[in-house]
BAMIVO-729640 format. One record per residue (C-alpha): chain; x, y, z; residue number from 1; residue in one letter. Coordinates in pm, whole numbers. Each point is the difference from the previous one (the first is absolute). Example, Ala and Ser with C-alpha at 12.3 -4.5 7.8 and 13.67 -1.06 7.14 Angstrom:
<sites>
SITE  c  X  Y  Z  k  r
SITE  A  1230  -450  780  1  A
SITE  A  137  344  -66  2  S
</sites>
This chain:
<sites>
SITE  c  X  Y  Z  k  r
SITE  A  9592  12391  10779  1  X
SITE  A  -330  -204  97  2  X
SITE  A  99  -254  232  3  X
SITE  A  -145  -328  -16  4  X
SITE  A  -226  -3  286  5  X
SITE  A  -181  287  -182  6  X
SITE  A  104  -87  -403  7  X
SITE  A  -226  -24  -314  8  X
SITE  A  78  -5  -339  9  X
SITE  A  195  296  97  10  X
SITE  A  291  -181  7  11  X
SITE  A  -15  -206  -295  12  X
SITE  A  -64  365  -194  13  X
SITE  A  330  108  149  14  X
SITE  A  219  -296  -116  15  X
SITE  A  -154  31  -320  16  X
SITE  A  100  361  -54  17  X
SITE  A  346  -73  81  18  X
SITE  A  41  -244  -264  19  X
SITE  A  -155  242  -227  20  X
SITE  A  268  200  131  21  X
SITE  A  290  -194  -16  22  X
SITE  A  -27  -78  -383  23  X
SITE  A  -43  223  -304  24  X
SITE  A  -122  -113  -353  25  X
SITE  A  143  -284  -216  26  X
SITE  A  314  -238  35  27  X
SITE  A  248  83  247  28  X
SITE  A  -189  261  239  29  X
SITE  A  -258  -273  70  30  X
SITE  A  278  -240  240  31  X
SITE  A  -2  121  298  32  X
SITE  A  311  22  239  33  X
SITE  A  50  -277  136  34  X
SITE  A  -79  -203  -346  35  X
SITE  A  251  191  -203  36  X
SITE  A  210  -75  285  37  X
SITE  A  -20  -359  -27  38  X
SITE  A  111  46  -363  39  X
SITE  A  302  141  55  40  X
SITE  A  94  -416  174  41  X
SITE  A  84  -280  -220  42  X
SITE  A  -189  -296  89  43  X
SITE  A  327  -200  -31  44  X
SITE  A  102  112  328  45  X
SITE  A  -364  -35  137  46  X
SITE  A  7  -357  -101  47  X
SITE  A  341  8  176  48  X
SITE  A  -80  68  313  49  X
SITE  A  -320  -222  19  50  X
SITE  A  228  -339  -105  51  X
SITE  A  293  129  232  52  X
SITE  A  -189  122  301  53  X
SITE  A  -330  -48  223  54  X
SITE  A  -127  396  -17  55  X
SITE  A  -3  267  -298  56  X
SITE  A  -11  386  123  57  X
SITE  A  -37  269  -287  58  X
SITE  A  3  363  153  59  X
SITE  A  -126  249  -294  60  X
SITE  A  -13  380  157  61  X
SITE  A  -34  318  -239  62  X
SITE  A  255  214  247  63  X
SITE  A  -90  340  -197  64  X
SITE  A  -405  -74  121  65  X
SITE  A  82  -101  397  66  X
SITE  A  224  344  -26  67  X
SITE  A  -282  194  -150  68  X
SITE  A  -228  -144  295  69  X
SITE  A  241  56  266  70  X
SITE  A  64  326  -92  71  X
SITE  A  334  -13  -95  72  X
SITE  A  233  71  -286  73  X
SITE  A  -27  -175  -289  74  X
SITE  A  280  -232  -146  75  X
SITE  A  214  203  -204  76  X
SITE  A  383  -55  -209  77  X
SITE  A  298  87  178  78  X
SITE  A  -166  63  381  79  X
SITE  A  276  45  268  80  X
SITE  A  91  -364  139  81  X
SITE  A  -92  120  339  82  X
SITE  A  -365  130  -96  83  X
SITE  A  -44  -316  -193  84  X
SITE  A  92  -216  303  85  X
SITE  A  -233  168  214  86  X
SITE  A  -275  57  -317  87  X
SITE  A  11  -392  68  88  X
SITE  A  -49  -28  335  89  X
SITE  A  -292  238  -17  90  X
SITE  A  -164  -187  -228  91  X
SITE  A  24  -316  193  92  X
SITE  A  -184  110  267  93  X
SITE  A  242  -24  303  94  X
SITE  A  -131  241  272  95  X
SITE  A  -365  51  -121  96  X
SITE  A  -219  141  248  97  X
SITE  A  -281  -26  -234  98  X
SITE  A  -63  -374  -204  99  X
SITE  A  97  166  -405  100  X
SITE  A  44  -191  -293  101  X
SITE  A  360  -131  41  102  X
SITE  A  266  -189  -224  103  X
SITE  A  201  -324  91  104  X
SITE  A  311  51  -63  105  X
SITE  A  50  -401  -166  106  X
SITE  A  268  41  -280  107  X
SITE  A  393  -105  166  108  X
SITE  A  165  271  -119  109  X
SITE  A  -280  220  145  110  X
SITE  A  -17  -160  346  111  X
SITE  A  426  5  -2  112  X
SITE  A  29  366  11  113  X
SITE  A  123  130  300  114  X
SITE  A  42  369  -15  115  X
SITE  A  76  276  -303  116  X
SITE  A  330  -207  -87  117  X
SITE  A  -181  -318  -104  118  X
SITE  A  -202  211  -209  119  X
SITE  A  299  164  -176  120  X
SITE  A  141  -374  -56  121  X
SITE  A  -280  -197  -150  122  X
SITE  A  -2  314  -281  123  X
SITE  A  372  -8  -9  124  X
SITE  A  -83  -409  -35  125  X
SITE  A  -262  -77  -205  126  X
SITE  A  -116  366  -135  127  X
SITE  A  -306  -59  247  128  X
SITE  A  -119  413  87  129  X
SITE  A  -190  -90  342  130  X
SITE  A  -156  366  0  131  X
SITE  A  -137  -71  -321  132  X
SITE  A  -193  -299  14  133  X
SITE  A  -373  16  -91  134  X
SITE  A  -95  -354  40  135  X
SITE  A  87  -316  60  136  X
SITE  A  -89  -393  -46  137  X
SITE  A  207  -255  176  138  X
SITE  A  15  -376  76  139  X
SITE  A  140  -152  349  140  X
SITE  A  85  -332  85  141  X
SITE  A  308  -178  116  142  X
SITE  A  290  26  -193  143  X
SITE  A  -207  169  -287  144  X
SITE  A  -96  351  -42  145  X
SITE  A  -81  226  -284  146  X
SITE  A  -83  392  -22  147  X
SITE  A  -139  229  -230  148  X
SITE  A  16  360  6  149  X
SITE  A  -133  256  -149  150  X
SITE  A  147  376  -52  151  X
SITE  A  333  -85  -70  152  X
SITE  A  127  67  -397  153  X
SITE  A  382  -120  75  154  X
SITE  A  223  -275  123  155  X
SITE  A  365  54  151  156  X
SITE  A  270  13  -223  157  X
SITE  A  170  -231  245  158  X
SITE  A  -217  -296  -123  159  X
SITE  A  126  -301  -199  160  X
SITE  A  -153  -198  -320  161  X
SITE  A  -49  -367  53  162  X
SITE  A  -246  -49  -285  163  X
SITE  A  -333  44  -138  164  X
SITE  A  -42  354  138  165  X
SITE  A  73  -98  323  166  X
SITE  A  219  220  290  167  X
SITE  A  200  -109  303  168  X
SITE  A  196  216  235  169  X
SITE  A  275  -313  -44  170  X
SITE  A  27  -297  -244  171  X
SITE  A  -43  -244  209  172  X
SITE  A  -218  -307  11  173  X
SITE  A  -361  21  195  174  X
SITE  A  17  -80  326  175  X
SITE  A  409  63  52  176  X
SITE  A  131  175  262  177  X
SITE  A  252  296  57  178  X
SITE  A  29  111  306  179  X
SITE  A  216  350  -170  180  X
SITE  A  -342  97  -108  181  X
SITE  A  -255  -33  285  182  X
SITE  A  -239  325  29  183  X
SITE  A  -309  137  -31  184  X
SITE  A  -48  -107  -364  185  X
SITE  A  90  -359  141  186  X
SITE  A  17  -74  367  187  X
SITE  A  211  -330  -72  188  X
SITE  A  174  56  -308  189  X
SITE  A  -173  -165  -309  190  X
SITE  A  45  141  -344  191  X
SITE  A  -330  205  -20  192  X
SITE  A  -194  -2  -390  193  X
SITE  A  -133  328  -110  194  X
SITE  A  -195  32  -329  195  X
SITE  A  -187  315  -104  196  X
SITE  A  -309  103  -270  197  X
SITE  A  -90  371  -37  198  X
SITE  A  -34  125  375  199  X
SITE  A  -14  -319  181  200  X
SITE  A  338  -171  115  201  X
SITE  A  -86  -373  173  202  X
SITE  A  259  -141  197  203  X
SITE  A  82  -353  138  204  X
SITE  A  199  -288  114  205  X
SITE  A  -93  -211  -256  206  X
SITE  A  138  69  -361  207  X
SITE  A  -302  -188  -172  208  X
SITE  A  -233  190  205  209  X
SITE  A  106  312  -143  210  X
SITE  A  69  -138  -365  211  X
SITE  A  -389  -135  6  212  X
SITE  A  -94  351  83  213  X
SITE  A  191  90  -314  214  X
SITE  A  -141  -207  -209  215  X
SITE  A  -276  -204  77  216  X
SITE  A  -352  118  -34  217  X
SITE  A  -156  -204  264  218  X
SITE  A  -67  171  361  219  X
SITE  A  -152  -56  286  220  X
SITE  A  -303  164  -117  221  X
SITE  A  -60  -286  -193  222  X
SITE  A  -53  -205  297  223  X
SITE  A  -363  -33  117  224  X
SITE  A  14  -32  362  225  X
SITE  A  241  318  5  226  X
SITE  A  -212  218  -277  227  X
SITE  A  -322  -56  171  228  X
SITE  A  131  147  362  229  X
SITE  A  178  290  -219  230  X
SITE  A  -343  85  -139  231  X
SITE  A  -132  -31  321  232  X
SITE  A  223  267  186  233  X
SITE  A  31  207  -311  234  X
SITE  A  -413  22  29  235  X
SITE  A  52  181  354  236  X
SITE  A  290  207  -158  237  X
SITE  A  282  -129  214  238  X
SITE  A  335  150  -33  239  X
SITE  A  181  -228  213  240  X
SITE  A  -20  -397  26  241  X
SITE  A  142  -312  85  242  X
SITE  A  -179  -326  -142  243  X
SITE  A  129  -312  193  244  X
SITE  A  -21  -361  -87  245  X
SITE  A  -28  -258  211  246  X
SITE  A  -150  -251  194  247  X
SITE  A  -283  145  245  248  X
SITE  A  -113  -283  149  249  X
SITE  A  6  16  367  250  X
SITE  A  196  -195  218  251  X
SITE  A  -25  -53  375  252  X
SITE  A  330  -53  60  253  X
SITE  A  159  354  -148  254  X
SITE  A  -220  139  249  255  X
SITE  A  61  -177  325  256  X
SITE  A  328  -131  -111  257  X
SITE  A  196  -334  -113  258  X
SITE  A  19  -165  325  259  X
SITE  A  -381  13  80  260  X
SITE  A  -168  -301  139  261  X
SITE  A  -264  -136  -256  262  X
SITE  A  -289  92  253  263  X
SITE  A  111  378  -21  264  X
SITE  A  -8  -34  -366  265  X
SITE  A  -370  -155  30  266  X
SITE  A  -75  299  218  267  X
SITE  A  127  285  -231  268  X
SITE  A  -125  -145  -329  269  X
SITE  A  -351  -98  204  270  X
SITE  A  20  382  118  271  X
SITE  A  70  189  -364  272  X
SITE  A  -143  -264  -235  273  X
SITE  A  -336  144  -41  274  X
SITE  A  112  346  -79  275  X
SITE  A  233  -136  -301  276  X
SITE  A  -56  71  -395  277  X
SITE  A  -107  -333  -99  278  X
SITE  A  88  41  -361  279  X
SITE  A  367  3  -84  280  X
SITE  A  212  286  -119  281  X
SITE  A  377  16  -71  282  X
SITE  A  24  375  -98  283  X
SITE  A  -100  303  175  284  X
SITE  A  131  375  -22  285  X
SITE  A  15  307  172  286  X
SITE  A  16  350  -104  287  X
SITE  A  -51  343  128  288  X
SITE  A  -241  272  -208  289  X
SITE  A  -143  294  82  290  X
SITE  A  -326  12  -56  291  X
SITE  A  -294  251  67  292  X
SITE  A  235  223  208  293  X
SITE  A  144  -277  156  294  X
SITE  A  277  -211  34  295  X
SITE  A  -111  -391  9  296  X
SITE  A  138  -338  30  297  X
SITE  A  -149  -199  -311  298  X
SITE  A  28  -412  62  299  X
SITE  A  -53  -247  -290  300  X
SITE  A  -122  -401  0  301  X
SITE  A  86  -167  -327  302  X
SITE  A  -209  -297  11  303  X
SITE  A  18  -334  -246  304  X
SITE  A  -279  128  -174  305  X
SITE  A  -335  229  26  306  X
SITE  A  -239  -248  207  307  X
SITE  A  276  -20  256  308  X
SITE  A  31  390  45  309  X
SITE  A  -359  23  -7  310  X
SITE  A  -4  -261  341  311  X
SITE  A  273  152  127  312  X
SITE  A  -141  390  -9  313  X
SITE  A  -209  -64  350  314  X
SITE  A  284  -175  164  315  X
SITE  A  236  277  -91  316  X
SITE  A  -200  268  91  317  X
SITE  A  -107  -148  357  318  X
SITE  A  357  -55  51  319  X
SITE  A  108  358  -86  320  X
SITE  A  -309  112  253  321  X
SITE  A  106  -203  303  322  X
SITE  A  271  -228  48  323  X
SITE  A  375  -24  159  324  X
SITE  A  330  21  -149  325  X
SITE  A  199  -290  242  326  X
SITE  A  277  192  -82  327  X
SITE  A  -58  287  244  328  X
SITE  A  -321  -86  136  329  X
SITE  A  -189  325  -119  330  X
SITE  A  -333  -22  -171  331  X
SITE  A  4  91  -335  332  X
SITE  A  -249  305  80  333  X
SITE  A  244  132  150  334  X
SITE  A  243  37  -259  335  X
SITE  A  -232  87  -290  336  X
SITE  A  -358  120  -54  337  X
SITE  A  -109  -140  -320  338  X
SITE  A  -167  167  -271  339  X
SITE  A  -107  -307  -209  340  X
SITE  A  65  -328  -106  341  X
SITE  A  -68  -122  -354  342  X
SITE  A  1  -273  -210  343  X
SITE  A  39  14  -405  344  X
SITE  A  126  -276  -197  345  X
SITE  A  224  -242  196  346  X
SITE  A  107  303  207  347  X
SITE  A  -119  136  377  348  X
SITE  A  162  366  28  349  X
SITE  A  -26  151  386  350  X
SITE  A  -9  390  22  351  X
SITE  A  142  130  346  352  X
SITE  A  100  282  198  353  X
SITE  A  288  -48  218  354  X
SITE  A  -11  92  359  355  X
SITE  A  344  42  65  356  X
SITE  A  244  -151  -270  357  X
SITE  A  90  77  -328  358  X
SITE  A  -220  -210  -234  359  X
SITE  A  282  -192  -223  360  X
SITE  A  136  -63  350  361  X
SITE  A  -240  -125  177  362  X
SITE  A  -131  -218  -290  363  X
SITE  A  329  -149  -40  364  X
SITE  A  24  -60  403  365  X
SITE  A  -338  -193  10  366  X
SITE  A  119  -230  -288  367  X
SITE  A  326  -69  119  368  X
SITE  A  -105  -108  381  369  X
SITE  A  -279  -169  -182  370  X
SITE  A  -327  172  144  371  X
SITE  A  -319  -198  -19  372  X
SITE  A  -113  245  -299  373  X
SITE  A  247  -179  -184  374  X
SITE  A  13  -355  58  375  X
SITE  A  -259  -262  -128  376  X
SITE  A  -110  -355  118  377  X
</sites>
């Protein structure tokens, strides 16, 4: 791929013939992953999370594409337990000696599992075939969650009716307890709601979540902020992302701590003040694609509107050339050569190669310690 240092419109050709790629003629085939992903979550629970809790993470990863790019076998119905715990771990990227696209394993019933039996369980459960996934879309956030996937045609026969189309593995209100059914499907007992159309089977905590997913017609697709950075990533032809929402402003005292005198806080904010975004942004995302041969880390600003991405586009790219993560100390350059950095609409979308770790990864590492590439002024 033509690295920055050296790019021309080269790069913006590329991008361009991977959206080209990534959609086919009318309707449907024109959403890309990671949009048709977001339509598989009701907005209720979207609108959920943001009244109940201070950060929104959506993870939307097309498992059958990461396999294809790691070379591996694709999902299929009825895959031995143990081959479909260890098809999982594969695809997340644990032991990579080379940076490939990876997947983050977000979903609870995915990040329970523990070995082949788990895997048996949650089928036994829930009707959940863990081999067989193709995709996913999930929400996390305290005490909520919600999970779509894709490649599974039937629930257990186990299930109960409590209404409106809706499943649970016990009748039981949400949010109750029983300690006789802890596992993988639930790691502290809660009656778990499972709904299913055609081959996708969603599963949550929350029986409205899954009756809205029934029923309703509104998604999160329909929200803005979380369409535009879809469109974004599905431009690059990622096949594995996690959008997070939250506040990026930066804050001297997560860096040097809570009991810092106010002269250290002068001293860090006088130190990495001038190398912040000044415009504000309280959604970014982070995907892995292959593109051009290569696998990359793809980025993406979602700014209040177009004049505000526009300013931001120099800031973001300078800081993406040279700056620190206070996390670990390490210059960015040293994680990631970039390829480009470019602004359309009220998005900024960073193309990079990763020098050592998996791009979903390290994307999600740099948000969560709060690098300087993410965090505005």
């Amino acid at each position: 791929m033509t690295k920055r240092r050296e790019r021309s419109a080269a790069a913006v050709v590329v991008v361009g013939l991977i959206a080209a790629a990534c959609s086919g003629g009318d309707g449907e085939s024109d959403v890309g992953r990671i949009e048709q992903g977001l339509r598989q979550i009701p907005l209720s629970v979207v609108d959920e999370v943001r009244d109940e809790s201070r950060s929104l993470e959506i993870a939307v990863v097309d498992f059958a594409a990461v396999a294809e790019i790691r070379d591996l076998p694709e999902p299929q119905p009825g895959t031995d337990p143990d081959d479909a715990f260890l098809q999982l771990i594969a695809l997340s990227g644990v032991g990579d000696e080379q940076p490939t696209v990876d997947v983050i394993l977000y979903p609870e019933v995915l990040t329970n599992l523990r070995g082949a039996e788990d895997v048996r369980l949650v089928e036994e459960q829930v009707g959940l075939d863990v081999g067989a996934i193709t995709s996913y879309s999930a929400v996390l956030a305290s005490q909520i969650s919600f999970a779509a996937y894709a490649g599974n045609d039937s629930v257990s026969p186990s299930l109960v009716d409590v209404g409106d189309g809706v499943l649970s593995t016990y009748d039981g209100e949400d949010g109750e307890f029983d300690p006789d059914r802890i596992g993988p499907v639930d790691r502290i007992g809660r009656p778990v709601r499972v709904g299913q159309q055609e081959d996708v089977l969603a599963i949550s905590v929350q029986r409205e979540a899954i009756a809205d997913w029934l029923e309703s017609d509104e998604t999160a697709a329909d929200d803005e902020e979380l369409l535009d950075a879809a469109r974004a990533l599905d431009e690059v032809g990622v096949v594995s992302a996690v959008m997070i929402e939250s506040s990026f402003r930066f804050e001297a005292r997560n860096v040097v701590g809570g009991t810092a005198s106010p002269d250290e806080l002068a001293e860090v904010n006088e130190l990495v003040g001038p190398l912040l975004i000044d415009e504000r942004f309280d959604l970014v995302a982070v995907g892995g694609a292959e593109v051009d041969g290569d696998d990359v880390l793809v980025a993406v600003y979602v700014f209040d509107d177009e004049p505000d991405a526009q300013a931001a586009q120099p800031q973001v790219d300078a800081l993406w050339d040279d700056s620190t993560s206070l996390a670990d100390e390490r210059s960015i350059d040293e994680l990631v050569d970039v390829v480009s950095v470019e602004q359309s609409g009220r998005t900024v979308t960073v193309i990079a190669e990763p020098s050592e770790r998996s791009p979903v990864r390290l994307g999600v590492g740099l948000v969560s310690q709060r690098s300087v590439v993410f965090a505005h002024s």
